[in-house]
Structure formats: structure tokens, C-alpha cells
C-alpha positions as CSV (number, residue, x, y, z in Angstrom):
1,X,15.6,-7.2,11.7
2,X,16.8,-5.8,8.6
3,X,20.2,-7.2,8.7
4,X,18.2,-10.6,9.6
5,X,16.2,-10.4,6.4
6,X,19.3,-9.7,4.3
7,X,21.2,-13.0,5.2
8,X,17.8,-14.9,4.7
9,X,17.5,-13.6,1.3
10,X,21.2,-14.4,0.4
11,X,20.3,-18.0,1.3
12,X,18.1,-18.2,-1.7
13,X,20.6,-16.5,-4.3
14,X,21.2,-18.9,-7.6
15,X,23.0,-16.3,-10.3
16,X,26.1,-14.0,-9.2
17,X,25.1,-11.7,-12.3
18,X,25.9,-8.3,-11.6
19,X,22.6,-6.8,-13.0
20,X,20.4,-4.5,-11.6
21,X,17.5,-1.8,-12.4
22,X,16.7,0.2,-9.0
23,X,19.2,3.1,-10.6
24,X,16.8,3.2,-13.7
25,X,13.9,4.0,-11.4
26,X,15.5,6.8,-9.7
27,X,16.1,8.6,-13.3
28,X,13.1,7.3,-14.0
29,X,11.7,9.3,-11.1
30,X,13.5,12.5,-11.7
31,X,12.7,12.3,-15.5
32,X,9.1,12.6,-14.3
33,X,9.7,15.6,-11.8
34,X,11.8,17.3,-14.7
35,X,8.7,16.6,-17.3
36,X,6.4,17.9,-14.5
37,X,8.0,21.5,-14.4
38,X,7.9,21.8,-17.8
39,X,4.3,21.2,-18.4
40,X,2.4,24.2,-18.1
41,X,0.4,25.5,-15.2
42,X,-2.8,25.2,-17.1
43,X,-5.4,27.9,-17.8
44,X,-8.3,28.5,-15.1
45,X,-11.4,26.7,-15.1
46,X,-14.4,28.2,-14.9
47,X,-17.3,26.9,-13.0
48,X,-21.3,27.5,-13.0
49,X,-24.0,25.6,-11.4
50,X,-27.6,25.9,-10.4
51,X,-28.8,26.8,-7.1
52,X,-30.9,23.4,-7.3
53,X,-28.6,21.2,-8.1
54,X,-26.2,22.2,-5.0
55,X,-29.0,21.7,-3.0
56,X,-29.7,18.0,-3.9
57,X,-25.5,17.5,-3.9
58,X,-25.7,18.5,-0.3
59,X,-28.3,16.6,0.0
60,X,-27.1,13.6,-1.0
61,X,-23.8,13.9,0.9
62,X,-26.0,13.7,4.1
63,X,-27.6,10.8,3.7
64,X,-23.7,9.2,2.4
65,X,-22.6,10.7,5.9
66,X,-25.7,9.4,7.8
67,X,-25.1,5.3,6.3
68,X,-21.5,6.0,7.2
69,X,-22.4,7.3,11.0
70,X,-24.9,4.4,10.9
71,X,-22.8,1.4,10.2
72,X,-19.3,2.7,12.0
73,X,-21.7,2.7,15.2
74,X,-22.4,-1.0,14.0
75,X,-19.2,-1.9,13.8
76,X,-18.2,-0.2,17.1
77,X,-20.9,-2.0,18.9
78,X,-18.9,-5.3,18.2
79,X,-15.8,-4.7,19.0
80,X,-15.7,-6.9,22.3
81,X,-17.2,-9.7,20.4
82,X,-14.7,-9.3,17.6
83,X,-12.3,-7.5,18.8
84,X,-9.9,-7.1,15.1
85,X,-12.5,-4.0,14.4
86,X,-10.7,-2.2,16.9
87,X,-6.7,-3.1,16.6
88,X,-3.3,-2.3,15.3
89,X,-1.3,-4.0,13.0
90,X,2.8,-3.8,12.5
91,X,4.2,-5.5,9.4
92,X,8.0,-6.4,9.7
93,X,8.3,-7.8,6.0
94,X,11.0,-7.7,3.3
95,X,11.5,-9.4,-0.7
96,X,13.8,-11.0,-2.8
97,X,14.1,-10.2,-6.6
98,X,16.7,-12.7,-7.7
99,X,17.1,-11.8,-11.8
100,X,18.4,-8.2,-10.6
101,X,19.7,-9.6,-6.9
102,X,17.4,-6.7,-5.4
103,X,16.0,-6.4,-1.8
104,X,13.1,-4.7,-0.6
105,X,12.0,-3.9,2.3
106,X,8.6,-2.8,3.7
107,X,8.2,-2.0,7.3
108,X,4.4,-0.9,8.2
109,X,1.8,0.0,10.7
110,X,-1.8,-0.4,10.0
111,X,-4.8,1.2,12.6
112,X,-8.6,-0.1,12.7
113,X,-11.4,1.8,13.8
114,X,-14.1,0.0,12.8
115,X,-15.1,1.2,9.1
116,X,-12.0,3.4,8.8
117,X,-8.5,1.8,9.0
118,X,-5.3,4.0,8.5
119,X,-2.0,2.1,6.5
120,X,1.6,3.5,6.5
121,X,4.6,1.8,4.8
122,X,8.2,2.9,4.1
123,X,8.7,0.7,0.3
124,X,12.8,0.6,-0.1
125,X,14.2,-1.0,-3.0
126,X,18.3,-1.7,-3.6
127,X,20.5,-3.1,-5.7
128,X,23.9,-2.7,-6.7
129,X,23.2,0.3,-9.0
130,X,21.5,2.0,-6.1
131,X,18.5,2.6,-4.1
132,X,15.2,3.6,-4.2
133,X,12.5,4.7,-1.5
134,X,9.0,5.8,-0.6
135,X,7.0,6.5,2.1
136,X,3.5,5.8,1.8
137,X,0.7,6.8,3.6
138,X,-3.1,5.5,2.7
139,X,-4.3,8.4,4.8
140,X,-8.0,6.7,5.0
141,X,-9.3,3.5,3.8
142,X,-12.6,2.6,4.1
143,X,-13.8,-1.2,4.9
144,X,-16.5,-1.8,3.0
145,X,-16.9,-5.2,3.9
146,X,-15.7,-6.0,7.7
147,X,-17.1,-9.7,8.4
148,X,-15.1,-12.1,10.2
149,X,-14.7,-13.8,6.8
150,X,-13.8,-11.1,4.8
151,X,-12.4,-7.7,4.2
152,X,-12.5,-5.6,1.6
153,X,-10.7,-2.0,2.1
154,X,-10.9,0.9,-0.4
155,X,-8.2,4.0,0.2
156,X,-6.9,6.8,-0.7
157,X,-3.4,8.7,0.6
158,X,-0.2,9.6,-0.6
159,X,3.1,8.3,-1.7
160,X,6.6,10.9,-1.4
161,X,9.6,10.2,-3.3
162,X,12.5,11.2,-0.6
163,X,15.3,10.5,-3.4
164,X,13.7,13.7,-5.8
165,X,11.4,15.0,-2.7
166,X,8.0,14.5,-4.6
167,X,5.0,13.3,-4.1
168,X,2.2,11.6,-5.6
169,X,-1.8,11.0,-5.1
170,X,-2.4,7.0,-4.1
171,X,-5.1,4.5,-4.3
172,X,-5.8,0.9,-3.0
173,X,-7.9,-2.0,-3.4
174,X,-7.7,-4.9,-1.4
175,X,-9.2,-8.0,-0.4
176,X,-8.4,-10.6,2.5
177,X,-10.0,-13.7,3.0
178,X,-10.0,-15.0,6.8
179,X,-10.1,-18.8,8.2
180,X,-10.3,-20.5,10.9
181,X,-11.3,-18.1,13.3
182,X,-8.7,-15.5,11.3
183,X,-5.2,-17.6,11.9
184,X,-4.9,-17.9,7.8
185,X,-5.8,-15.1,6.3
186,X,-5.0,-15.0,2.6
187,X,-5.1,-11.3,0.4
188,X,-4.4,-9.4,-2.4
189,X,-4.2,-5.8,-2.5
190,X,-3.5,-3.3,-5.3
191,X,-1.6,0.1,-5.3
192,X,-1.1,2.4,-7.7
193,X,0.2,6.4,-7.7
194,X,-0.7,9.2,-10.0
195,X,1.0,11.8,-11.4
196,X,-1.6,14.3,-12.6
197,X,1.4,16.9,-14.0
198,X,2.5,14.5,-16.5
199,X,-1.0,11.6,-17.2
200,X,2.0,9.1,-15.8
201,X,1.1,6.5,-13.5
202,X,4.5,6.4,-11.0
203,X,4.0,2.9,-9.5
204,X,1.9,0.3,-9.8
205,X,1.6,-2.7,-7.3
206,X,0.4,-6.1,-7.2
207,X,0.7,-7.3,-3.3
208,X,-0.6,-11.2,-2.7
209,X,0.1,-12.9,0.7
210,X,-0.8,-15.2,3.0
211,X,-0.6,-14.9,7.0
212,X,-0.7,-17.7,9.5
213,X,-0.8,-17.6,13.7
214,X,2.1,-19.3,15.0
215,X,1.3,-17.7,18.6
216,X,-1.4,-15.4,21.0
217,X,-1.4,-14.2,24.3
218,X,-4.2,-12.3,25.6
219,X,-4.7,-9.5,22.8
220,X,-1.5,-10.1,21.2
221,X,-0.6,-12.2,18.4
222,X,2.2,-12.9,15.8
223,X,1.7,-14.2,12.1
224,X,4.3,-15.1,9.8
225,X,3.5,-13.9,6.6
226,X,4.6,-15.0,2.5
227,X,3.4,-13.9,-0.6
228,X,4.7,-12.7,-4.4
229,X,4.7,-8.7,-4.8
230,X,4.9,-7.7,-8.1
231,X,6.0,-3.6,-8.6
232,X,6.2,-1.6,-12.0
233,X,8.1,2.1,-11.9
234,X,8.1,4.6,-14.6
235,X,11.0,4.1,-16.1
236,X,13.2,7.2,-18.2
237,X,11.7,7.2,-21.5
238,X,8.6,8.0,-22.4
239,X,5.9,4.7,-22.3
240,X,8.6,3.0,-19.9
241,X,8.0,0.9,-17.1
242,X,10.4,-1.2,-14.5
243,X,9.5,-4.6,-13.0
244,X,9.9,-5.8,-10.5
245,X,9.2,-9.6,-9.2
246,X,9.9,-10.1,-5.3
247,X,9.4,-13.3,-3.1
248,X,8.5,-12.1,-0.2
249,X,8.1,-12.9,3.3
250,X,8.3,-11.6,7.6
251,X,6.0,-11.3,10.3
252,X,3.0,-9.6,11.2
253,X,1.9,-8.1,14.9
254,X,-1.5,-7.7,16.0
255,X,-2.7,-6.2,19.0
256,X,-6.3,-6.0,19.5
């Protein structure tokens, strides 16, 4: 597949420049791991509370648990009727930066259970000054709205650096639109990482696409998929950043 995306992307190649960025983001990257050991460890907190207020904390955190409990039982109740609450999702997609002649590439799986939906991605950027790669994991994400109009997913996971071997605290925000009985479903999502070390902000992520059914059978169906992903990296000096501007495009797999 990758190989596939590659000579698709060529096709669309206008400038022969030699230029590219992707070796700026790995300095970039290991400037930030290098700052990170030299910050200090940081004193010790202290901490004091009342008795009273744990109480109502606790307190509080059950009734959050019991609307939780509440509405994934809700959500699980429908499943047969709507059966996307309950499915898998396998994202075969790639990109095309053509003012730095970069690829990307950006294989993922995606599980729903109702309220709770799990998201892993590998993100791998190249061009001729080198590569670049992530793996990202939104551990849990939490559909706040789960219609069969519209989604909209909060999350929270982790994205590791395999070029410096670190790793950083990630968020999302996303919203998809569905039509027509969910063959065109348009979205946006954002991403971005912290780095608490250093007060930097390692990558930040603009994702817009579109998906539309070309075929179903039984539970399974296939969506091709286009969009614009925009990506910004820390870059090596201090108030830096990298962008990046990919045309993107692939297929998605459901199973549900």
C-alpha cells in the first residue's frame, strides 16, 4: 500500500526543488529532549486539604461516574439498531506536501464501545533530508455526542518519538458530521502534544477530511477518504515551529 501511495503522490509533483524540512524537526526534537535534561527536577510540592472538601470531591466523582455508567448503558442498548457504536475502524491514508516534496503516511486503527472509543496511529514524515516518526496512541476518548448525525470525541493519550525515544502527553478534539445514512461523513479533528519539561508544545495538528462509501457487505464497508492536514513541529531554536501543508488522501475500513 505504501509503495502504491508513493507513485500516486509522484503523479501530482509540479517543482523538482531539492528542498526539504523533516531533518529540522528531528533536531528540533532532540533540541527539546536535550533542553528537558537540563531543566531542573523541581522542588516538592506540598499539599493540605480539609477533610470536608475530600468528601464532596469524592462525592462528586460519583455522581460523574454514575452519568457515565448511565449513558454508556444507553448507548449499548442501541447498538443493533445502529450498529457504528460498537465497531472498528482501519485508516490506510497517506499526504503530499509538494513545497518540501514530503510524504506522510498515517496508518491507523480506531475501536468503538459505545461512549469510549480508543485511536492509534503511526504519523511518518520524509523527505530528502530525512525522516521523522511517531506513534500515537489516544489511549481514551470520550464521545460526548454519539448521534447518527454527529460525533464529537474528546481524548487524551500519548505520542512517542522513536527517532530520540521520548514521549509526550496528547490531546484531541474532533468533530464529524454524518449524511446520508453515514456514507459522507465530513470532520475536523485537532491534536496537539505537550511537553511539560520544557512549557513546549511538540506538535500541533489540524486534520480535515471527508469520507464517502464506495461499497458494503453485510457489516463491512470501505470509504475513500480526502482532506488537507496541516502539522506544526518544534523546530531547533527557541519560539520555532515547522509546517507542514499535506494533501491527503486513502481509504477507510469499517467493520461493525
Amino acid at each position: 500500500m505504501k509503495n502504491i501511495l508513493i507513485i500516486v503522490f509522484s503523479l501530482l509533483i509540479v517543482s523538482t526543488e531539492l528542498f526539504g524540512q523533516v531533518g529540522e524537526v528531528s533536531k528540533g526534537a532532540r533540541g527539546n529532549k536535550e533542553n528537558t535534561r537540563k531543566s531542573s527536577e523541581g522542588s516538592d510540592r506540598g499539599y493540605s486539604g480539609g477533610g470536608g472538601s475530600c468528601v464532596f470531591f469524592f462525592l462528586e466523582i460519583f455522581d460523574v461516574i454514575n452519568i457515565i455508567g448511565r449513558g454508556q448503558k444507553d448507548q449499548l442498548a442501541q447498538r443493533f439498531e445502529q450498529p457504528y457504536r460498537v465497531s472498528l475502524k482501519a485508516g490506510l491514508n497517506g499526504g503530499y506536501y509538494n513545497g518540501e516534496n514530503t510524504f506522510i503516511f498515517l496508518p491507523s486503527i480506531r475501536g468503538n464501545w459505545g461512549l469510549f472509543s480508543t485511536h492509534f496511529r503511526s504519523n511518518w514524515i520524509q523527505d530528502l533530508t530525512g525522516q521523522f516518526q511517531t506513534l500515537d496512541w489516544q489511549v481514551i476518548q470520550m464521545n460526548i455526542v454519539n448521534t447518527p448525525g454527529f460525533t464529537l470525541r474528546a481524548g487524551t493519550g500519548f505520542s512517542h518519538v522513536k527517532d530520540i525515544d521520548d514521549t509526550y502527553h496528547e490531546s484531541t478534539v474532533g468533530f464529524v458530521a454524518h449524511f446520508d445514512e453515514r456514507r459522507i461523513n465530513p470532520g475536523i479533528e485537532f491534536r496537539w502534544s505537550n511537553d511539560y519539561s520544557t512549557d513546549e508544545v511538540p506538535r500541533f495538528e489540524i486534520n480535515t477530511q471527508v469520507d464517502y462509501e464506495i461499497m458494503q457487505s453485510g457489516k463491512f464497508r470501505i470509504n475513500v477518504m480526502g482532506g488537507y492536514l496541516y502539522q506544526s513541529y518544534i523546530g531547533d531554536e527557541i519560539g520555532e515551529h515547522i509546517p507542514f501543508h499535506f494533501l491527503q488522501t486513502g481509504i477507510n475500513l469499517y467493520f461493525q
